[in-house]
DOKE-209082 format. One record per residue: residue number from 1; residue in three letters; chain; y, z, x negated of N, C-alpha, C, O in turn. Coordinates in Angstrom, 3 decimals, decimal comma, always signed. Layout:
N
ATOM    n  res  chain        ny        nz        nx       cay       caz       cax        cy        cz        cx        oy        oz        ox
ATOM  NUM  ala      A         Y         Z         X         Y         Z         X         Y         Z         X         Y         Z         X
...
//
This chain:
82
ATOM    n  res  chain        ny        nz        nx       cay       caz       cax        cy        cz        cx        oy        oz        ox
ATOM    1  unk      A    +1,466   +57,905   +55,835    +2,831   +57,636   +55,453    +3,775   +58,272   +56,484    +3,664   +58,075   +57,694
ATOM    2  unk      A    +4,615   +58,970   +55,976    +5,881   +59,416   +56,774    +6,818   +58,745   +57,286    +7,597   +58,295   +56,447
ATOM    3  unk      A    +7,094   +58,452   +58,558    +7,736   +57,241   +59,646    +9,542   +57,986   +59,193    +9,713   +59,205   +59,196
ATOM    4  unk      A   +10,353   +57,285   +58,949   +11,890   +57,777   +59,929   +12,067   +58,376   +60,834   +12,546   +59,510   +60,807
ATOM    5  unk      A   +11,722   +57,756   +61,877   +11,566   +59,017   +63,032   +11,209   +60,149   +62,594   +12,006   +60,989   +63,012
ATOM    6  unk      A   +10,083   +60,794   +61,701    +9,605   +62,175   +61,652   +10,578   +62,648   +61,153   +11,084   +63,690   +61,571
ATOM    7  unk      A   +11,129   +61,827   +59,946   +12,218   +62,506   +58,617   +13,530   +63,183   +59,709   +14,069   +64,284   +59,826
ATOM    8  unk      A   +13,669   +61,725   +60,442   +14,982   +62,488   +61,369   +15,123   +63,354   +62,317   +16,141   +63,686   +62,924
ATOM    9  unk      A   +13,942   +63,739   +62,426   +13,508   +64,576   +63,813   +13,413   +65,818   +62,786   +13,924   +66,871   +63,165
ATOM   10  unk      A   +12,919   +65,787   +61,764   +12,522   +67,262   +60,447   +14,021   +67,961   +60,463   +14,287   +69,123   +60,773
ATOM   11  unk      A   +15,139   +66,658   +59,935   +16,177   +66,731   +59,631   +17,117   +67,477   +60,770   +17,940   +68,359   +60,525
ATOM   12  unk      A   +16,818   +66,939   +62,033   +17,743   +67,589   +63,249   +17,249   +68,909   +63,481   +17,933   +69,848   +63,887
ATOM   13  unk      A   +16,101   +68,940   +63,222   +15,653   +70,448   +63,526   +16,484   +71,423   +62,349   +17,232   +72,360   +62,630
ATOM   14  unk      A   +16,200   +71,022   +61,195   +16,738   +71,985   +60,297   +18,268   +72,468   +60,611   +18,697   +73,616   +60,502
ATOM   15  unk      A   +18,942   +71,368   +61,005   +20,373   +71,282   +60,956   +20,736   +72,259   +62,243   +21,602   +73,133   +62,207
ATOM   16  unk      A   +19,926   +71,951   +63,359   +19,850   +72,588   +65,066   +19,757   +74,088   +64,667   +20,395   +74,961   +65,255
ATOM   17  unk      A   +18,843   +74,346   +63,533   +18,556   +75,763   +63,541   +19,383   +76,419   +62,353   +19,105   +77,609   +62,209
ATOM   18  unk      A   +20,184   +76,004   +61,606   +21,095   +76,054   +60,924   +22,728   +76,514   +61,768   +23,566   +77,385   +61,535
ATOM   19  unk      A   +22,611   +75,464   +62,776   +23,738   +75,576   +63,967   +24,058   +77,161   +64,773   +25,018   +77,801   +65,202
ATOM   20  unk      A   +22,171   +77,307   +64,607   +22,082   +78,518   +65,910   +22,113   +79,715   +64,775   +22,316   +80,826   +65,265
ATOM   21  unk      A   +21,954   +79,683   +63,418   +21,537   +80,651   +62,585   +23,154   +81,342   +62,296   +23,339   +82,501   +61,927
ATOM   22  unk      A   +24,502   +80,074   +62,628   +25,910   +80,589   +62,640   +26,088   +80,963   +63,394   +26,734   +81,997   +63,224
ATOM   23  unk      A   +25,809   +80,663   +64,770   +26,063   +81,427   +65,653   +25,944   +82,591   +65,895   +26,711   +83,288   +66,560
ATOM   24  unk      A   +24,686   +82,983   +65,220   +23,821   +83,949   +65,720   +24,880   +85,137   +64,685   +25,558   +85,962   +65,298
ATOM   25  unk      A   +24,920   +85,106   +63,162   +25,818   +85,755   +62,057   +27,320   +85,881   +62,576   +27,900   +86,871   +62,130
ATOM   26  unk      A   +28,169   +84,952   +63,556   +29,555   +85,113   +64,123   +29,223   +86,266   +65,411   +29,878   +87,235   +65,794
ATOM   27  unk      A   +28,270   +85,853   +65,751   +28,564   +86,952   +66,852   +27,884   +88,897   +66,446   +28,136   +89,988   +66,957
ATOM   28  unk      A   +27,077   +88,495   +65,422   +26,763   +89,574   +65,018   +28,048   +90,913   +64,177   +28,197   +92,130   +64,287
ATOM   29  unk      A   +28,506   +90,177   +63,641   +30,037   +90,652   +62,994   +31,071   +91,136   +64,119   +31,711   +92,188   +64,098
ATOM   30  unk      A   +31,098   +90,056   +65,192   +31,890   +90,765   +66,130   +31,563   +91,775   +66,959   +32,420   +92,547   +67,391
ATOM   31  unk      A   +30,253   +91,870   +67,270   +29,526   +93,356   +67,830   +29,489   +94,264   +66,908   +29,799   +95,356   +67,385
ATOM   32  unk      A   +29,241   +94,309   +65,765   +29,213   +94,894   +64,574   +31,118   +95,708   +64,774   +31,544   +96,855   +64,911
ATOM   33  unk      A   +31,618   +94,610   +64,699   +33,184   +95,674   +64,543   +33,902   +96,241   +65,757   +34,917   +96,937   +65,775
ATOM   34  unk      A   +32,720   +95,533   +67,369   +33,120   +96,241   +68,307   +32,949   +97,653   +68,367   +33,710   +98,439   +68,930
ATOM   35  unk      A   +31,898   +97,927   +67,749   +30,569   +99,214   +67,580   +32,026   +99,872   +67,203   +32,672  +100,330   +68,146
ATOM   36  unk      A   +32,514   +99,939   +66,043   +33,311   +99,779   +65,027   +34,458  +100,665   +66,058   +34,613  +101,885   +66,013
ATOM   37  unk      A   +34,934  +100,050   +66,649   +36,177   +99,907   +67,404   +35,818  +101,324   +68,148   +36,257  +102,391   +67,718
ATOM   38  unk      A   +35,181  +101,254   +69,025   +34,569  +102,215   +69,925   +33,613  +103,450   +69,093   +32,732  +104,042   +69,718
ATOM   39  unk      A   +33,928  +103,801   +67,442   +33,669  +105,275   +67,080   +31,785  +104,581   +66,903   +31,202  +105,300   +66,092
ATOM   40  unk      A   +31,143  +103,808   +67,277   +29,741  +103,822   +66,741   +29,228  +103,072   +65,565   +28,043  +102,747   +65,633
ATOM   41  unk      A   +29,795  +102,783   +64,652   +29,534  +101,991   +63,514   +30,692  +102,345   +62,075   +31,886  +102,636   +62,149
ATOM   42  unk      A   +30,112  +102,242   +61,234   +30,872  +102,198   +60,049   +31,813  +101,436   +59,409   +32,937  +101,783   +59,046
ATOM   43  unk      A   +31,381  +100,585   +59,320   +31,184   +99,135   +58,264   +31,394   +97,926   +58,768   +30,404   +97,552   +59,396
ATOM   44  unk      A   +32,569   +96,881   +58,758   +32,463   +95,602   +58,995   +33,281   +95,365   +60,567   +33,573   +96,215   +61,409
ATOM   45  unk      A   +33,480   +94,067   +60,577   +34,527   +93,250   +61,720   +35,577   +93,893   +61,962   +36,202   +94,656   +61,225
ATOM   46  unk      A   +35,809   +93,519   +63,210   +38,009   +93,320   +62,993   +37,831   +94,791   +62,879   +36,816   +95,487   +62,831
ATOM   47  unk      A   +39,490   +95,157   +62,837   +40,087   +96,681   +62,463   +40,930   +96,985   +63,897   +41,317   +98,150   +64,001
ATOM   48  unk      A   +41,168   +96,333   +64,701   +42,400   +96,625   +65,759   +41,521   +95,756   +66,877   +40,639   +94,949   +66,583
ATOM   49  unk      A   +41,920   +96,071   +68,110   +41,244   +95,372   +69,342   +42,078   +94,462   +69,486   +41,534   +93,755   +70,334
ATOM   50  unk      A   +43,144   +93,941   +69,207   +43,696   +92,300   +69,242   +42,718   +91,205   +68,108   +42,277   +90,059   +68,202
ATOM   51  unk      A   +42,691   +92,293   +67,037   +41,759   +91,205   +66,315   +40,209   +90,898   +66,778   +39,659   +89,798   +66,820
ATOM   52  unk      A   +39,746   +91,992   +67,064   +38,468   +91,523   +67,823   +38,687   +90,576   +69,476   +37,774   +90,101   +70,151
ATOM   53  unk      A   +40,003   +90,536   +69,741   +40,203   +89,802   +70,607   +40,173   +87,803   +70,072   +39,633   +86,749   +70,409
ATOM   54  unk      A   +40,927   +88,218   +69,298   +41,311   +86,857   +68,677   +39,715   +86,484   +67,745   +39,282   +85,346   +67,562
ATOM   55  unk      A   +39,293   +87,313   +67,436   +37,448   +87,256   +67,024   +36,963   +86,703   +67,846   +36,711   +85,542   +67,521
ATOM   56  unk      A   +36,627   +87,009   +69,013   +35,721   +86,660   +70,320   +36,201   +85,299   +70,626   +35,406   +84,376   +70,803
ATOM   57  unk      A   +37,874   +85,102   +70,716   +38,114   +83,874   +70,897   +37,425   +82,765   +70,168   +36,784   +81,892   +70,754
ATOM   58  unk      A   +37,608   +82,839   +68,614   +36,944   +82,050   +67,443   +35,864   +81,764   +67,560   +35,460   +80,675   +67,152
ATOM   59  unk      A   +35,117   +82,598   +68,115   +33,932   +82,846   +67,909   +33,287   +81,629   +69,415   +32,472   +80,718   +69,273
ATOM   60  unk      A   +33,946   +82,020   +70,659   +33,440   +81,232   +71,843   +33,609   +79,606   +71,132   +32,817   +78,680   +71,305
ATOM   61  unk      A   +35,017   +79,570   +70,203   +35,151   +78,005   +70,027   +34,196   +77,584   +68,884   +33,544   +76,550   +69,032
ATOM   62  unk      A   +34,082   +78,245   +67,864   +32,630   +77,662   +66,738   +31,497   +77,888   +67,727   +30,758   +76,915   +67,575
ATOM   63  unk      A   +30,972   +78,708   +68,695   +30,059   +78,675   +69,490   +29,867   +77,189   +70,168   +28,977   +76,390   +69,878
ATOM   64  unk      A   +30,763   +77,033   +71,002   +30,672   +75,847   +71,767   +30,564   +74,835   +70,589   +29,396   +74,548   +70,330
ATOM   65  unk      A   +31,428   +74,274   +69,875   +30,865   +73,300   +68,946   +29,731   +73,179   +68,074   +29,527   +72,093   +67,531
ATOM   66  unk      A   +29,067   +74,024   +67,898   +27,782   +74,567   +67,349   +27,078   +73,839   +68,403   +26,601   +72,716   +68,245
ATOM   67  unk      A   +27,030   +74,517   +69,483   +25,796   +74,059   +70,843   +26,096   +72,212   +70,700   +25,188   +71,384   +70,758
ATOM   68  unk      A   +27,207   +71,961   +70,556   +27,861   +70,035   +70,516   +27,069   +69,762   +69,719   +26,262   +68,846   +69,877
ATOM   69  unk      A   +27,125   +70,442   +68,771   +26,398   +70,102   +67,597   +24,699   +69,826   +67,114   +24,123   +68,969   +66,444
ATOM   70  unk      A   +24,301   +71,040   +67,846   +22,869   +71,182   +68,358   +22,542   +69,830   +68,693   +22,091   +68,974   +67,932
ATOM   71  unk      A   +22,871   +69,703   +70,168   +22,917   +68,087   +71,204   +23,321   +66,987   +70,956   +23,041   +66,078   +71,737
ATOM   72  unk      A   +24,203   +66,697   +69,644   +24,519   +65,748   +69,049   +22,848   +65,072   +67,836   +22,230   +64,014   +67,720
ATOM   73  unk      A   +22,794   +66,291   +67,285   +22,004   +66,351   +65,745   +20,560   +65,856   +66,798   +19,911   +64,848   +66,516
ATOM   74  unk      A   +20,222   +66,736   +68,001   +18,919   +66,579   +68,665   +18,738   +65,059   +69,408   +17,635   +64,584   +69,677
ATOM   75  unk      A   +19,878   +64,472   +69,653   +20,053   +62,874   +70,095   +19,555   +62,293   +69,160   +18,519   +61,627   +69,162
ATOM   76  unk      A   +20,617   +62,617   +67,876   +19,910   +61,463   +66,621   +18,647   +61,748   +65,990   +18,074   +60,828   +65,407
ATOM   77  unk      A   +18,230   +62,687   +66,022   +17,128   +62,771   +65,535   +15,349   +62,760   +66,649   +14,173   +62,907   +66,315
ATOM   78  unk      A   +15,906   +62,554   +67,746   +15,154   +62,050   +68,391   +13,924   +62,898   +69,322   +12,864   +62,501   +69,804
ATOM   79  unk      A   +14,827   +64,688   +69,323   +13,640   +65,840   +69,471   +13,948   +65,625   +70,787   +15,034   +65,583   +71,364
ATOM   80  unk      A   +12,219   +65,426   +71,377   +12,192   +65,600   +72,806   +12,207   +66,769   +73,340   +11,680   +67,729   +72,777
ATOM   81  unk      A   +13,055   +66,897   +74,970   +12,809   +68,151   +75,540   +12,259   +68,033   +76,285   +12,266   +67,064   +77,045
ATOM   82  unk      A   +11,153   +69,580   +76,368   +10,381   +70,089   +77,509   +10,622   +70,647   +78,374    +9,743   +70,940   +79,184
//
């Protein structure tokens, strides 16, 4: 039989790696349109270096709440660290 604990520990993981999977897609877009900026890329993120400024900003603040988020979801669900 499957305990609560496991369900919520299944559950924080999914959500933890869900957290890091935005992170990972925000910052990819903004390297993506730095490339961009600097003549090595085609396709995609800001158009002007204020907007990739104001990008990077966005990006540090969904970052940091993401990681809150991580450490919040990994409390309740009970994943031990090694």
């Amino acid at each position: 039989m499957v305990s609560i604990k496991e369900i919520k520990s299944t559950i924080a993981v999914a959500i933890a790696a869900a957290f890091g999977f935005i992170i990972a897609l925000i910052w990819k877009d903004i390297i993506v349109g730095l490339m961009k900026l600097a003549g090595l890329w085609q396709d995609g993120g800001p158009t002007t270096w204020g907007g990739a400024g104001i990008a990077i900003f966005l990006a540090v603040i969904i970052t940091v709440v993401s990681v809150l988020g991580i450490v919040f979801i990994s409390k309740w669900g009970g994943i031990a660290q090694k």
